[in-house]
Structure formats: structure tokens, C-alpha cells
N, C-alpha and C positions, 0 to 999 in steps of 0.2 A: 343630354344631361338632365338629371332628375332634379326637379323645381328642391328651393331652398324649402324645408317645412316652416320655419319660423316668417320668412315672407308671404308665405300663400298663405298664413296664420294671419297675419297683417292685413291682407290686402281684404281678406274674406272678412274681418270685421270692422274695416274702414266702410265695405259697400254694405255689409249690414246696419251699422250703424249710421250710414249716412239715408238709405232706402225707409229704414225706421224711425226717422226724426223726420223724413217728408209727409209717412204715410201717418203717424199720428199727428203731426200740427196741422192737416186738414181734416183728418178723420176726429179728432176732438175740438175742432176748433168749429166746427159744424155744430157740434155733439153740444156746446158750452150754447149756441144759439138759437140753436131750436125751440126750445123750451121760452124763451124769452119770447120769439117770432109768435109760436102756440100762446101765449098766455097773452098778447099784443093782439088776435087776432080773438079772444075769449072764451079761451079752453080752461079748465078748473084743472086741478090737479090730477084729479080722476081719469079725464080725455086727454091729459100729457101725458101722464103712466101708461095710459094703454097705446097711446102711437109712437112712444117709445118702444114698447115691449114688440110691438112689430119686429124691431131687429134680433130679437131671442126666437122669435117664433122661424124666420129665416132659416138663423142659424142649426136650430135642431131640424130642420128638413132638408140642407145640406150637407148636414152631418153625417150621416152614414155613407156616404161618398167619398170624403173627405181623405180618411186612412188610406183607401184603396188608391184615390188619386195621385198622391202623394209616394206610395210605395211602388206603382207601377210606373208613374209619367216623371220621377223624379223630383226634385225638390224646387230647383229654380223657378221652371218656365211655368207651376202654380202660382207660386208668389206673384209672379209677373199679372200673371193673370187674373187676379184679387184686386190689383191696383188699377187694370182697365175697368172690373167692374167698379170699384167706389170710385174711378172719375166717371162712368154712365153715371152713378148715382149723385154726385154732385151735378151734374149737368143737368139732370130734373128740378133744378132746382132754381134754374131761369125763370118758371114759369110756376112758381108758390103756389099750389093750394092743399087743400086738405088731401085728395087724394095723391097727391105727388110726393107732399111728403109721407104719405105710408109708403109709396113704395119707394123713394129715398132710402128706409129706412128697412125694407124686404133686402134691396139691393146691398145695402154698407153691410148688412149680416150673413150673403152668400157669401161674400169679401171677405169677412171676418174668419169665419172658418176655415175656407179653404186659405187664406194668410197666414192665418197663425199656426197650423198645422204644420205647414211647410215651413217659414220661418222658423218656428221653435227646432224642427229637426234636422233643419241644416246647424242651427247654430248649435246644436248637443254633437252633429257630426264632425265639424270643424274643430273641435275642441279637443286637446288631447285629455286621457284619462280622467289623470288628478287633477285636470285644470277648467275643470267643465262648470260649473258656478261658479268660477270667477272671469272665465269667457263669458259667460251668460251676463253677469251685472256688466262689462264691458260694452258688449252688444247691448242692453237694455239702456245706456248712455243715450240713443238716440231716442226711446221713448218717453227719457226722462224731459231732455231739449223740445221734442216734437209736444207733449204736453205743456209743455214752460211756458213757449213761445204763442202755438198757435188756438188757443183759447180765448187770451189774455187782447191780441191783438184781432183777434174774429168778432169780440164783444165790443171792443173802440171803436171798431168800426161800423156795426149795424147798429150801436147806441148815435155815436155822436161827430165819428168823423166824416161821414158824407151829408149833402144837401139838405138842410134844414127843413124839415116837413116833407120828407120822401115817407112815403108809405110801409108799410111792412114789407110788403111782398119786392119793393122797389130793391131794398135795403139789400135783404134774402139773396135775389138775383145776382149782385155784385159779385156777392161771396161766392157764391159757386163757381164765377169763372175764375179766380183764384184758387179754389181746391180740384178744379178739373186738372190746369198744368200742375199743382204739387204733387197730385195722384201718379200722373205720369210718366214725370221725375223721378219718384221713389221707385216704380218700376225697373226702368232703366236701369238705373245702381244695383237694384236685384240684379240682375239680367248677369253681370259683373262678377256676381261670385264664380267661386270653382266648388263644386259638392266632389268630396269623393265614392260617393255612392249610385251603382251603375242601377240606371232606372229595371224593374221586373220585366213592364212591357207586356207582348201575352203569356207570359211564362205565369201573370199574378191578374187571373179573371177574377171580375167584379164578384163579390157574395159580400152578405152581410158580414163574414166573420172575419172578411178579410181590410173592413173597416177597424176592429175594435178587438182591445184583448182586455182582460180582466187584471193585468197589471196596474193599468190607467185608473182605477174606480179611485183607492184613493187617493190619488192625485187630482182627480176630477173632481172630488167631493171639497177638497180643501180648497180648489181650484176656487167653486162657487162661493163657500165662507169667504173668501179673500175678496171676491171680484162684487158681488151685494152689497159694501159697506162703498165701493167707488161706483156705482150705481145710483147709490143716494149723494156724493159728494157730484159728481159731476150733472145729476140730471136733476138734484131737487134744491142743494146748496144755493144753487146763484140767486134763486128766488126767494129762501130764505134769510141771505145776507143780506139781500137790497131792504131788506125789510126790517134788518135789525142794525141799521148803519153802517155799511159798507158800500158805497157808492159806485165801484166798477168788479163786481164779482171775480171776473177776471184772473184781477189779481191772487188772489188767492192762488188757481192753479199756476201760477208763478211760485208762490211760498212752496207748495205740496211738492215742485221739482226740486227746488235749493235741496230740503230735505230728503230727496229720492236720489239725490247725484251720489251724497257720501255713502249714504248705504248701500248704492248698487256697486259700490267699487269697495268697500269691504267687509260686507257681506257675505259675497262667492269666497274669497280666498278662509273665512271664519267657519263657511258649509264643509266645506273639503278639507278642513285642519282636526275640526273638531268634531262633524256629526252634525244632520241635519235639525234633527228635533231640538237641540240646543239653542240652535237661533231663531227656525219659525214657530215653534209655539209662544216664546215669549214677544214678539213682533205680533201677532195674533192678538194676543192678547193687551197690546198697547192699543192694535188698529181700534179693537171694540171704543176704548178709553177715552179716543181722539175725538169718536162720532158721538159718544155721549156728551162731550165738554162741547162740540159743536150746537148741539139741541137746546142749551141754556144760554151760550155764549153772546157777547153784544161788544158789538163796535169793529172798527179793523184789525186792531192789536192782537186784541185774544183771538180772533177768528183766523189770522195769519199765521200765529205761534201755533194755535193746531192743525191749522194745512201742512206748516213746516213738518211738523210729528207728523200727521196723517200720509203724506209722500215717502216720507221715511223708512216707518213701517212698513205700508204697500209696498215699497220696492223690494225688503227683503222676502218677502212670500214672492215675487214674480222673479229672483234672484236663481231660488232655491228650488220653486215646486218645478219648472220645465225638466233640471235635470234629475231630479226622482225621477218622474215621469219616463224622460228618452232615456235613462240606464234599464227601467225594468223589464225591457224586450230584447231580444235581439236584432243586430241593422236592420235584416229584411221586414221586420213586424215595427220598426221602432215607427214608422207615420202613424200605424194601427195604436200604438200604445198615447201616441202625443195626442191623436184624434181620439181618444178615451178621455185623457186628460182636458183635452179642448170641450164635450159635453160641460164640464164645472162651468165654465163660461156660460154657454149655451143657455142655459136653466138660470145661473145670475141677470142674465138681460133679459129671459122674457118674466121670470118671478119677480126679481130686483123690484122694476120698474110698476109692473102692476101691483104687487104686495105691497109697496110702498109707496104708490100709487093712495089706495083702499086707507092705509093708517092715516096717509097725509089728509085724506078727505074725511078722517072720522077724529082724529086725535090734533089735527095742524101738523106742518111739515116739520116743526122743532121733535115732534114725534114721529115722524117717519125716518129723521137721522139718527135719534135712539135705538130704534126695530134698526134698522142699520146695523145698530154697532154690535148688537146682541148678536148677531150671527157669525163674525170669526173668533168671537170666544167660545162657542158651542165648539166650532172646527177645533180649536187649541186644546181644549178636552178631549175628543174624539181622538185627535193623532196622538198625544198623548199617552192615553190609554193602548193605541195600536202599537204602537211606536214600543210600548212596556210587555208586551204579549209573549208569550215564547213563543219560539218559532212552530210551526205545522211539524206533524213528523215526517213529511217527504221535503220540509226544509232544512232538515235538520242536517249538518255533514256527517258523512258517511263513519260509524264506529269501529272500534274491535268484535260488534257483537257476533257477525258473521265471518269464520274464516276458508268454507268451504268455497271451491272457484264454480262459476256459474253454469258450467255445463253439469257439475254434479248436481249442482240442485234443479234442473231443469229438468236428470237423467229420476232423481228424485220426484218432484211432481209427476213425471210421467207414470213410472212406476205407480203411486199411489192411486193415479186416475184410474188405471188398468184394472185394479184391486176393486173397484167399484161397478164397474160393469159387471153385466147378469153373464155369469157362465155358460157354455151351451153345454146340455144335455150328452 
């Protein structure tokens, strides 16, 4: 008997969204402490940007593997595989120092890509047609929770709920044995789904081209505008609230989900009713809004009220851009075009982090979440204008201009080539 479609619909984004609420509230909930633990230990802003930015440099030297892996070994048993590396990388992390955490932060970005590749294109595969962004803010349910949750609760606890006068590195340790078993958890729930895409296998040998297709660029480009403005919220924020009255940063990535829940559930169904560019260039253009009122901003209130916006907005760009993306290939090439798309990422964490890194050390971090915001209204312009373009002419559908059948015109060129060769004597 042939599985119900509406159940295997079900079940595939219960373990998606259960697998993505474990794999981001240890994967960000790391991410929200580090920068604290670094700056505990007497790093500037400068040497956090840059052992942040480790996990961009990761990510693009896994990258071109990524497509291939995905299109030939299938979609699950990578996913899987991303969550055993960020629990290695969590488990470096017993043992705190400077060199551990770079490679921490090498490892959570081989993870990152090879994750998100696959995840993004099971969950564009599981999805029928017309219902592909609104499956997606669905499944994105879990990284709104997984952000909610395990930031908010990673910072209470390396701040102030364990033993009074424990060390940095003491504190550090705790935590990773907490994000090893959540790593491993979210795997399993991977493990869970049903893909109905039959892996290539050797039929799809490694090359570069068979990573990447030139559908993905703007996706990838919008990708990065979108992913550079949470860059500065997650990796420069906590230290700039503590400092303008906010006493558990934390919080915050609490607000940023309240505000990411409503739009990732309708969002997707407003992308597929009406037409993408409707909804994320104006979302775009709020995100920049969010990150500039964050750079002047003072106290909890105000700094809550634009988390709430700044989550909001985010979620509609992470709603919308996977399925542009996984529609503009075909199945076989779709990991290739998501691993196009996943590059935007790529180039956000290791720029992100260092570029904003550089302002925060020259301008203060109130100015490095400004340069933040300025860069998804550049992307909202950019898609914009693409988005208005007229189509290529081998985009274009097929006219009345031609109504000869195609052996004639073939019989035709032939002909004409003939007429041009040298005669013999």
C-alpha cells in the first residue's frame, strides 16, 4: 500500500523540525558564548572577529564538496553527519583554550555546510509545488525555538548559574557537555526523515561542476546581505548590550524568535500567493532599519522591541531565499544549486565577522551594527532591480516567430554550410 502523502508530509517536518531546534540551540547557544568566554579571557574585538571568522574560512573549503555530496550520498545520512561533527566540535571544548577554540570553530563550519545543504534540500524536496515556502517557514519553526531557547539559557548559565568564582574555561567545559548530547539528538531525528530522492551514487563523480550551478549566484548573493546583519547581532550584540544596559544579552535572542515564529508561518504561504520579491525586498529593507536603531539604542526595551523586528524580518529572507534557490535546478542538480546558495553564507561568516570585526575596532561596536545594517538594503536594491530585468532571450517562452519544423531548418543550415566550402576543381 502506497504511504499516505499528507502523513509522510507530517512526519518529514516533525523530524525536521524537531532535528533543527536541537541542532541550532546548541549550535547558537555556543555561538551567543563565546565571544563573552573571548573577551573574559582578553581578546578586543579585533581577535573575536577573527576567531569567529574561522568558521567562514571552514565553510568555503568544504564547500565545493558539499553539492556533490549531497547529490550523490543523498540527503539524510549528510545531515546526520554534520551533527556528529558539531558534537566533536563541542567536545573540544572541555578543554578551552585559544587554539581549541579556532578549531571549535573550523569544525561547527564543516558542519554548517555540509547541514545546510542537505537540510535546505530535503526540506524544498518534501514539499509539494505550491507549498514550498510555506513548508519551509514551517520547518524553519525549529530554528526559530532552537535560537529562542538555547542562547538565552547558554549565557545564564556561563554568567551566573554555576559556582561562584569558577574560571572561564571551568564555566566553557560545562557547556559543551550539554551541546555534545543536543548535537546528537538532532542527528537521530535527522536519521527519521523519508527523502524521496534516489541518492546518484557513481553514476555523479566528484568535479567541481558538479558542486555548483550558476542558478544559485543570486540566491547566494542575497543569501550573504541577509546572513552579515545576524553576524553582527549574534556575534557583536551581546557585548554591546551589556554595555548599554542590558544585563543578560541573552535575552534578546528570545525577542528576535517571538518575532521570527509569526513570520515564518506567514511569510511562506504570502511568497507562493503573491511572488517573492513582494515580500523579501521589503523585509530586507526593515532588517538594515533594525540594525541601525540597534547602534544608538539604550536600555532593555528598545533593544527588545528591535530584536522582536530584527527576528521578524530575518525569518522572512530565510522563509523565501532556500526555495528560489532549490526550484532553480533540476532534482538531480538541486544539492548543486542549494550548495551555490549556501556560498551567501559562507563569505557572511568569514566577512561578517572580520569586516565587522575592523569597524568595531575603528568606529566602536555601535558602528559595526550600523555597517551591519547597510548591507541587506544594498541586497534589496540589487534583487530588486534583477527581479525588474526582462528576461534573457533564451528565457524568453517560445513565440510565433518561427513556424518551420526543426528538421527543415537543420536541412536548411546544412545546406547553407555546404554553399561555403571551397569547390573542387
Amino acid at each position: 500500500m502506497a504511504a499516505d502523502p499528507a502523513r509522510a508530509l507530517k512526519r518529514n517536518v516533525l523530524a525536521l523540525i524537531s532535528g533543527l531546534l536541537l541542532w541550532t540551540a546548541g549550535h547558537f547557544g555556543v555561538l551567543a558564548v563565546l565571544p563573552l568566554f573571548l573577551h573574559d579571557q582578553g581578546y578586543d574585538a579585533r581577535r573575536i572577529g577573527f576567531m569567529l571568522g574561522a568558521t567562514g574560512v571552514a565553510q568555503l573549503c568544504v564547500r565545493p564538496f558539499c553539492g556533490w555530496i549531497v547529490d550523490a550520498f543523498g540527503r539524510r545520512l549528510p545531515l546526520a553527519l554534520a551533527l556528529v561533527l558539531l558534537s566533536c566540535a563541542a567536545a573540544l571544548l572541555l578543554t578551552p583554550t585559544g587554539w581549541v577554540v579556532l578549531a571549535n570553530r573550523v569544525l561547527t563550519g564543516a558542519a554548517f555546510s555540509i547541514g545546510t545543504t542537505a537540510l535546505y534540500t530535503l526540506a524544498v524536496e518534501v514539499a509539494p509545488a505550491g507549498r514550498r515556502s510555506e513548508v519551509q517557514g514551517y520547518v524553519a519553526l525549529g530554528l526559530t525555538l532552537g535560537v529562542g531557547i538555547g542562547p538565552p539559557i547558554a549565557v545564564a548559565l556561563y554568567q551566573s548559574l554555576l559556582p561562584e568564582g569558577a574560571l572561564p574555561p571551568e564555566r566553557l567545559a560545562a557547556l559543551a557537555i550539554g551541546a555534545v548530547v543536543i548535537a546528537l539528538s538532532g542527528g537521530a531525528c535527522f536519521l527519521a526523515t523519508a527523502s524521496p530522492f534516489e541518492p546518484l551514487g557513481r553514476a555523479h563523480p566528484f568535479a567541481l561542476r558538479t558542486s555548483f550551478r550558476r542558478e544559485g549566484l543570486m540566491p547566494a548573493f542575497l543569501n550573504f546581505c541577509a546572513q552579515v546583519p545576524y553576524a553582527g547581532f549574534s556575534g557583536f550584540l551581546p557585548l554591546w548590550a551589556i554595555g548599554r544596559g542590558v544585563g543578560n544579552p541573552g535575552v534578546l535572542f528570545i525577542g528576535s524568535q517571538m518575532g521570527a515564529v509569526a513570520s515564518r508561518l506567514l511569510a511562506g504561504r504570502l511568497a507562493d500567493r503573491h511572488g517573492r520579491p513582494i515580500v523579501l525586498a521589503p523585509a530586507m529593507v526593515g532588517l538594515a532599519a533594525t540594525l541601525v536603531g540597534m547602534s544608538v539604542a539604550v536600555g532593555l526595551p528598545a533593544f527588545f522591541v528591535l530584536a522582536v523586528g530584527c527576528g521578524a524580518l530575518y525569518g522572512v529572507a530565510f522563509v523565501v531565499l532556500p526555495g528560489l534557490a532549490g526550484e532553480a535546478a533540476p532534482p538531480a542538480a538541486r544539492g548543486a544549486a542549494i550548495n551555490t546558495f549556501g556560498l551567501g553564507a559562507d563569505m557572511a561568516q568569514l566577512l561578517g565577522p572580520w569586516g565587522l570585526g575592523l569597524v568595531g575596532g575603528a568606529c566602536g561596536l555601535g558602528g559595526a551594527l550600523a555597517a551591519a545594517g547597510a548591507v541587506p538594503l544594498v541586497g534589496a536594491v540589487v534583487y530588486l532591480a534583477h527581479a525588474r530585468r526582462p528576461p534573457l532571450p533564451e528565457e524568453a517562452p517560445p513565440g510565433p516567430r518561427c513556424t518551420r519544423p526543426a528538421s527543415d531548418l537543420q536541412s536548411g543550415l546544412h545546406e547553407r554550410s555546404l554553399e561555403r566550402l571551397p569547390r573542387r576543381p
